[in-house]
N, C-alpha and C positions, 0 to 999 in steps of 0.2 A: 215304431217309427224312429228312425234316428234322431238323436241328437239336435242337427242343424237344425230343424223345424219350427224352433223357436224363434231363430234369425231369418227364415227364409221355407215358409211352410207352403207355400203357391212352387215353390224351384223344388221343391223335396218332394211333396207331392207330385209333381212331374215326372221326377227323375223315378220315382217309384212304379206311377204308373207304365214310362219306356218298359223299366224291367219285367212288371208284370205282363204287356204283349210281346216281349221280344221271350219270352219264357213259353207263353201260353201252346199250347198245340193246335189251338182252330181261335179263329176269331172270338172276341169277349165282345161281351154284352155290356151296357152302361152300369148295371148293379154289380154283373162279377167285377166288371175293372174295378169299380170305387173302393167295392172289398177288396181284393188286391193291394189299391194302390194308398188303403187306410185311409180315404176321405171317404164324404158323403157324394151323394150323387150328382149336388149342383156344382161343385168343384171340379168332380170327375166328366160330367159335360162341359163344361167350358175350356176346359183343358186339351181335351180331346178335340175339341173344334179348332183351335191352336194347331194345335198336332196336325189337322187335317189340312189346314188353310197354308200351312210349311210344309207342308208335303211328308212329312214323318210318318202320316198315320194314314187312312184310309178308313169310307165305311164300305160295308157290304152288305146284301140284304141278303137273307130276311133277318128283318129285326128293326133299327139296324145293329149290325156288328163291328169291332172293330179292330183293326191289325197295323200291324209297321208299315212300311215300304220299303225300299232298298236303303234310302236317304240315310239312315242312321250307322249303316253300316260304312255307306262312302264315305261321311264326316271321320267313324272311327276310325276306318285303312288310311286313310291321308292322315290323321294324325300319327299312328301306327308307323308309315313309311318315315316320317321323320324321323322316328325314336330309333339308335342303334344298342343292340344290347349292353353294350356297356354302359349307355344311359340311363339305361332302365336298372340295371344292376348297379351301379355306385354307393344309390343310397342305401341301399339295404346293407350293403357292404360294410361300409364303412361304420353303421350303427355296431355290425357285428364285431368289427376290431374294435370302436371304441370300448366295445362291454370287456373284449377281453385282452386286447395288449401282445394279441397273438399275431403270427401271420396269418395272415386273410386272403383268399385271391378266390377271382373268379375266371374261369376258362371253357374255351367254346370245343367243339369238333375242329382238329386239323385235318393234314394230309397225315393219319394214322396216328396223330398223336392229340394229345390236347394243350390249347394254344393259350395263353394268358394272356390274358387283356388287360385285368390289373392287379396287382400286388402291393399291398399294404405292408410292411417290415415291421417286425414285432418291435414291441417299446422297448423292452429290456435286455441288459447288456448280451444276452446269447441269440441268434437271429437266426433261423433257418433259411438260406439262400433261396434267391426266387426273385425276378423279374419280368415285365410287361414285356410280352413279347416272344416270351422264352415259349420252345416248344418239350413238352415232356414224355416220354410212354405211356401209353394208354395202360399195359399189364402189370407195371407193379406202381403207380402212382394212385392214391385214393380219387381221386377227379378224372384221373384217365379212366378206371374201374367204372367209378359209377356213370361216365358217360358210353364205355363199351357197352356193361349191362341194360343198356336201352337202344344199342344201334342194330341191332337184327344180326342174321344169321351170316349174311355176306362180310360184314365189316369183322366178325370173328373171324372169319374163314379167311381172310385178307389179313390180319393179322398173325395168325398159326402159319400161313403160307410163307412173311416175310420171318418168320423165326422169333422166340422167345428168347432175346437174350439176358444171361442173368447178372443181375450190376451187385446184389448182394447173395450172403448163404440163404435167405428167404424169400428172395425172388422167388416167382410162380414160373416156371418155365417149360409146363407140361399144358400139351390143351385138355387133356383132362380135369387138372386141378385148376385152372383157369373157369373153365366152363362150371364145374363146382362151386368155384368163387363169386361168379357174376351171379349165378343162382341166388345166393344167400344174399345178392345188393338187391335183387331185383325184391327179396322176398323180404327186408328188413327196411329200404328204404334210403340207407348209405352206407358207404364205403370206407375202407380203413387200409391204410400204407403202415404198418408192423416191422420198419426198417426193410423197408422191400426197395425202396428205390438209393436208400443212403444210410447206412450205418449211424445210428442216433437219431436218425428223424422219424416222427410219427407224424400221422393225420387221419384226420378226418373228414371226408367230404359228402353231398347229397345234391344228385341229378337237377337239372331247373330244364323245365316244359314248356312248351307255347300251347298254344288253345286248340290246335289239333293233337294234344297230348304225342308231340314229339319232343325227344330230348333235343335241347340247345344249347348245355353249360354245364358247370356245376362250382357250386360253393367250396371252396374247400379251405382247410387249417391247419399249420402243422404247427408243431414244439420238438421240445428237443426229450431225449431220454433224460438228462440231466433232472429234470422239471415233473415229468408223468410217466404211467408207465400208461399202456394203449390202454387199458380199463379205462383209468383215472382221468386219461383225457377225455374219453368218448363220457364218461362221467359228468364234465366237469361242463363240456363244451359241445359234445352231441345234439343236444337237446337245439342248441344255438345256431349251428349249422343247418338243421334240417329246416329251421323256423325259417330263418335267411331264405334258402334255396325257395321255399313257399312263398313267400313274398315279391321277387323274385318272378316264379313263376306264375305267379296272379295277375304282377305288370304283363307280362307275356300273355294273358289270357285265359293261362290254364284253370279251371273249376275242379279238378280231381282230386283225387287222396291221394297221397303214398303214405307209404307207413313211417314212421318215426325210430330212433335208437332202440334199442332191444338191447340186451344181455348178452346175445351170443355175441362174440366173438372172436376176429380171426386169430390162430395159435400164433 
């Protein structure tokens, strides 16, 4: 049982049992809920009668048994329609520069590219350019990358069709090495810009989900070569970005895994 319990064990208890019927696959019984939702059975009845008399819950026979309604979900989409992703992403954001003094930004799907919403400027006197608003490439930007490696077959193929052009000598500009490349995001978790889009910059980034495990965004980091080399970042600060992007993508709804930093890395 979490934590709260002790300030608020009748709200915690609630909130456990919601989870335990919005999880459930058939209607729960008065003993499974209470196991479920870690009270006993008289807590877990009265509760539930609550539930029912608000319209949250419902019984049904035989038994009786008991399940959600719609209710819970209308409460959470209206609050949901409020929140814009950059709302939802801020704070996580922001935890992530404070820890590291780097540039920080988060960016959604544009028209072909990926759009920043916001950008944090590193603390220290060297700053990798980047502002709110600015839109970038999707094939040599790590935030572009990790959000191509989740938009399906047509937004590659929309891509390869407007052409690969190459801003640095390590630009990806083939769809073949492209297509190689998203591979290894899709299979590792996040992305890496290896002076792909600007001569001295590095980064690092990792996709952010919503609750029908669509891509939405993605976290991203850069520094300068002055400072790391693409190991020593993804080293130093991988670890950080992928946590972010999961946070992130939990406000969003997502339940899923992706994978975390690994070793390999782009030449």
């Amino acid at each position: 049982m979490p934590s709260d319990t002790c300030k608020a064990p009748a709200l915690a208890a609630g909130l456990e049992l919601i989870e335990a019927l919005a999880a459930a696959p058939a209607p729960l019984g008065l003993s499974e809920a209470a196991r479920l939702a870690g009270t006993n059975k008289n807590m877990a009845g009265r509760l539930l009668a609550v539930l029912c008399a608000r319209g949250w819950a419902e019984s049904v026979e035989p038994g009786p048994r008991y399940r959600l309604t719609l209710k819970p979900f209308a409460v959470a989409g209206a609050a949901a329609a409020r929140l814009s992703p950059l709302e939802l992403a801020r704070g996580p954001l922001r935890d992530l520069w404070e820890r590291t003094g780097e540039s920080v930004y988060f960016g959604v799907p544009g028209q072909g590219t990926v759009l920043y919403l916001e950008h944090f400027d590193a603390t220290g006197p060297v700053k990798v350019a980047g502002r709110a608003g600015g839109e970038y490439p999707l094939h040599c930007t790590a935030p572009g990358k990790a959000i191509l490696a989740h938009l399906g077959p047509a937004a590659m193929a929309a891509l390869i069709k407007n052409g690969l052009p190459r801003l640095t000598e390590r630009t990806i500009i083939t769809a073949a090495a492209l297509r190689a490349e998203l591979e290894r995001v899709r299979r590792h978790g996040y992305a890496t810009d290896h002076e792909e889009f600007g001569r001295g910059i590095l980064c690092v980034a990792a996709p952010v989900f919503d609750g029908a495990g669509r891509v939405v965004g993605a976290v991203g980091l850069s520094a300068t070569t002055l400072n790391f080399t693409i190991k020593t970042l993804l080293a130093a600060h991988g670890a950080g970005v992928t946590a972010c992007a999961g946070r992130i993508s939990a406000k969003f709804g997502f339940s899923g895994a992706v994978p975390g930093p690994a070793e390999e890395l782009c030449a």
